[in-house]
N, C-alpha and C positions, 0 to 999 in steps of 0.2 A: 244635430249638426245641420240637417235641412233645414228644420226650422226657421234655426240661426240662417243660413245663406240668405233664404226668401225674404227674410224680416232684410237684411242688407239692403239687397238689391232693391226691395218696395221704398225704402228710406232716399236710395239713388235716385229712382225715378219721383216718389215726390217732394222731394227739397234738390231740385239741381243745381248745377252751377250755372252763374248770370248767362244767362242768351237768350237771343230775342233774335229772327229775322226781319229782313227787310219785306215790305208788303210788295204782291206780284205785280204785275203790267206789262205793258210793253212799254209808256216811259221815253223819256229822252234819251239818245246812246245815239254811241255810231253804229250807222248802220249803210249798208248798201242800198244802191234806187229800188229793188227787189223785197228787198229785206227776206231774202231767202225763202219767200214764199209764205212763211208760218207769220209772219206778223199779221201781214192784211189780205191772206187770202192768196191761194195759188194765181200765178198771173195771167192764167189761161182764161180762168174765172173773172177779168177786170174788165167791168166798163168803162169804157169813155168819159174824165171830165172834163167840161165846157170853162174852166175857171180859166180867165184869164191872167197870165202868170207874166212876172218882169221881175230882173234885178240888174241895179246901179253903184258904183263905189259913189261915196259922196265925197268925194274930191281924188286929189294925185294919189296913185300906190306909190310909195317910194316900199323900194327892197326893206326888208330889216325893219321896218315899223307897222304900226296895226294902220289897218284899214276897213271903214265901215263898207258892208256888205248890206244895200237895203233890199227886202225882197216884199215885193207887192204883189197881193192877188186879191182880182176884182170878179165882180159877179157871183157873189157869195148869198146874196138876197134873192135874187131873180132865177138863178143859174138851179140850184140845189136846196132841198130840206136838209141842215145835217147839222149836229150839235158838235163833232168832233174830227179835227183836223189835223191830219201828220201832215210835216212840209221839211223835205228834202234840201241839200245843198250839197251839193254832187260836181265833179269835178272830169267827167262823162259820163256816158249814158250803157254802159258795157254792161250794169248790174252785178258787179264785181270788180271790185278795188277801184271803188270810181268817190269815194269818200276825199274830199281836199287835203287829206293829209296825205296822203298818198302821189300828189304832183304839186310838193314844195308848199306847200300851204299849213299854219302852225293857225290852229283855233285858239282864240285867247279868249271869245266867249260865246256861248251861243243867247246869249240875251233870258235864259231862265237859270242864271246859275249852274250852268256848266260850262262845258266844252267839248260840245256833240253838233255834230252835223244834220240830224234830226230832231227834231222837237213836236210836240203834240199841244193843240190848242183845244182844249174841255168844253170851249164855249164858242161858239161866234155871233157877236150881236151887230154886226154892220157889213156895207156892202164891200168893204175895201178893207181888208187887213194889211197893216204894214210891219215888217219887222226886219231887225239886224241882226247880222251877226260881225264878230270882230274879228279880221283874220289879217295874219303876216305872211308873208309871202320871201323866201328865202335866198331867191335869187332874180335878178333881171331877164325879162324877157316877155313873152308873150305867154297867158293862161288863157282859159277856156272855165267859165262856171256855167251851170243850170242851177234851176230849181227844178224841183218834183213834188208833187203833193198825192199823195192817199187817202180814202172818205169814203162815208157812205152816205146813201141816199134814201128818203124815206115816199121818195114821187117818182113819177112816170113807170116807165114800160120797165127799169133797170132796179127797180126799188127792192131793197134787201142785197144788191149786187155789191162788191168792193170797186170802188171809182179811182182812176189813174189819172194824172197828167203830167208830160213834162213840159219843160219851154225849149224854146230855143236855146242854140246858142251863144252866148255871151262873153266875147272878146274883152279880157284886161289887158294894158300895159303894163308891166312892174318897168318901172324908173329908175337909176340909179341915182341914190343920194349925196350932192355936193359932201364932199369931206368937213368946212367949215359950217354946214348946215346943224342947226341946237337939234336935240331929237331924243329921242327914249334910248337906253342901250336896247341893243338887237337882244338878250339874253333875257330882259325883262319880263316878265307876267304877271298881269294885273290883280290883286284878289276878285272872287267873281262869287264865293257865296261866304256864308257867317251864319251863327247863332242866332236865336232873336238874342236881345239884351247884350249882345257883344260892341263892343268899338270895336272901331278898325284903326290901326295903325299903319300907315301909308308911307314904303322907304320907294321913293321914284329915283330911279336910277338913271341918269340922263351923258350926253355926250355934248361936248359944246356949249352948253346952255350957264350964263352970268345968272340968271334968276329964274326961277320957275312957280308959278302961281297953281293952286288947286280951287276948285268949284264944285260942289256936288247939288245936284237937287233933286227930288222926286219927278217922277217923270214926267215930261212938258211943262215943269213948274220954270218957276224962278230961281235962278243959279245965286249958291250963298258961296262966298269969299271965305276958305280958309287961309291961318297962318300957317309959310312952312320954313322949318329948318334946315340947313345944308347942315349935315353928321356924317362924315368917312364917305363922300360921294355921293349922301341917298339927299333927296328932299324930303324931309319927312313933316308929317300932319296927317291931323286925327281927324275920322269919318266917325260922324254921332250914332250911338245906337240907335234902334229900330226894337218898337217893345211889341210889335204884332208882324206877323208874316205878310213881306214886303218886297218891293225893290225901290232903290236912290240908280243914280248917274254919279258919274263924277268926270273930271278929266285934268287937264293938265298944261297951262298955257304957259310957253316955254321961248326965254326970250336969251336974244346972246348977240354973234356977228351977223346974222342971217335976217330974212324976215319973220318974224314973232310966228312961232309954229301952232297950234294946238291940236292936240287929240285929238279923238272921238270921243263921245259920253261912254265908258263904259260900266255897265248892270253891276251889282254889289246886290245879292239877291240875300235876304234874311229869314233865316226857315229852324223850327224845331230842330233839333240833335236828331240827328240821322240813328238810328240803331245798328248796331254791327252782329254779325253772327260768329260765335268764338268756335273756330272749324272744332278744335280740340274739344271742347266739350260737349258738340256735336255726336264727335265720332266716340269720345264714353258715353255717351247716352244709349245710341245706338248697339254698343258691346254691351251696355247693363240690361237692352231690350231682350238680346240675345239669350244671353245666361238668364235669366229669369223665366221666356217661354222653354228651352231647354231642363229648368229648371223645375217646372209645372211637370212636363210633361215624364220627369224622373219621376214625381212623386203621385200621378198617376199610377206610374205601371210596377208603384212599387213593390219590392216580392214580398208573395206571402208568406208568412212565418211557420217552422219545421211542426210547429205545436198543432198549427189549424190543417197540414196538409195531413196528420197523424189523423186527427178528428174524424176528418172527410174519409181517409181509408176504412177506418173502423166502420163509421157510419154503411159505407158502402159493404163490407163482407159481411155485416150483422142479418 
């Protein structure tokens, strides 16, 4: 009957059921200016970085629609040796609950296929890094953003140290949007990642708007004219696949009583099937680990037999 259980449970553990996890990092995510210490190093421990930092909307926030968020940071060449770059977008400087979503701010992308307020750059080969994010803003009034960025350094006096900086801060206006104004619905969210080999299917949801145009191009490229269809309120038209890991732009020029609106380019990033981990067959894996070392350590101490404990007596009064 032992046997039998051992032979089970070795059968368990090597033919399991499908799971794979996701590989570690630290990774894009939301995270606090801090990031709780354990990401880049306690904060006690941070040197000074010299980078200099700015961010602009590139044009009006109107309430309820996306707005480009550009964040620049210069002296990347001259400033620091460093192959790897976190860069914050922080909504204060509190280090806790200071993430944009937290003061009326909805991320619609962070420009690597997701929608994190932190992002990480693997490489930096120029003096000036630029980049977006897309963010809506839910009510009218006056906001507050930073940036922040995290690094090391492989020169000076601080080298092997974890490097800080935040900026200043950076006064928006949220506007309120003319009611006859053509516009996205407020409810909308744009696709932001995909398959490789996948199309995308584009239902744009709009307010006001007689006709609406799509454009996609690879980035800094030249913008290609799709055709779209009006179906139950959406605009709809197809985004071409992507057969290697990528990202395109797209956006959305939208015309009606008002002045011709348009979007921002927003990312459509194209990446391998992500792997999932099936909690459930985790946690049997885990009970099979169990009952199997429990299961050894039965047949360790298993008892000896009446026959051999007779033997030993004899043996012993002879």
């Amino acid at each position: 009957m032992r046997s039998k259980l051992v032979l089970f449970i070795t059968l368990c553990l090597v033919i399991p059921l499908h799971v794979s996890g996701n590989p570690g990092g630290v990774g894009n995510s939301l995270e606090n200016m801090q990031c709780g210490g354990a990401c880049h190093g306690d904060a006690d421990q941070n040197a000074t970085s010299n980078l200099q930092l700015s961010l602009q909307p590139s044009g009006t926030v109107w309430v309820g629609q996306p707005a480009e968020i550009v964040v620049q940071i210069s002296g990347l060449d001259t400033s620091h040796a460093l192959d790897e770059l976190g860069i914050f977008l922080l909504s204060s400087t509190n280090a806790n609950g200071d993430i944009p979503t937290t003061d009326g701010w909805d991320i619609l992308s962070d420009g690597m296929g997701g929608a994190n307020n932190y992002i990480e750059y693997t490489s930096v080969d120029s003096a000036i890094l630029t980049h977006s994010w897309i963010l809506r803003a839910d009510e009218v009034g006056e906001k507050i953003l930073y940036v922040s960025v995290h690094h090391g350094d492989n020169t000076g006096t601080d080298a092997g140290s974890p490097f800080f900086g935040v900026s200043q801060a950076y006064p928006f206006s949220v506007e309120p949007i003319p009611d006859n104004l053509q516009r996205l619905d407020p409810e909308y969210k744009p696709p932001i990642s995909r398959d490789i080999g996948e199309s995308t299917n584009l239902c744009v949801q709009t307010i006001a708007a007689s006709n609406v145009i799509i454009e996609w191009r690879e980035p800094s490229g030249l913008p290609n004219q799709l055709d779209t269809t009006l179906v139950n309120g959406c605009w709809e038209a197809e985004l071409p696949a992507s057969l290697v890991a990528s990202n395109i732009e797209w956006r959305a020029i939208l015309d009606g009583e008002g002045p011709q609106q348009t979007t921002p380019w927003f990312s459509l990033t194209s990446a391998e099937p992500s792997w999932e981990a099936d909690e459930l067959a985790l946690m049997l894996q885990s009970i099979a680990h169990v009952v199997l070392f429990f299961g050894l350590v039965l047949l360790v101490r298993k008892p000896r037999r009446r026959n051999d404990e007779f033997k030993d007596y004899m043996e012993e009064n002879i």
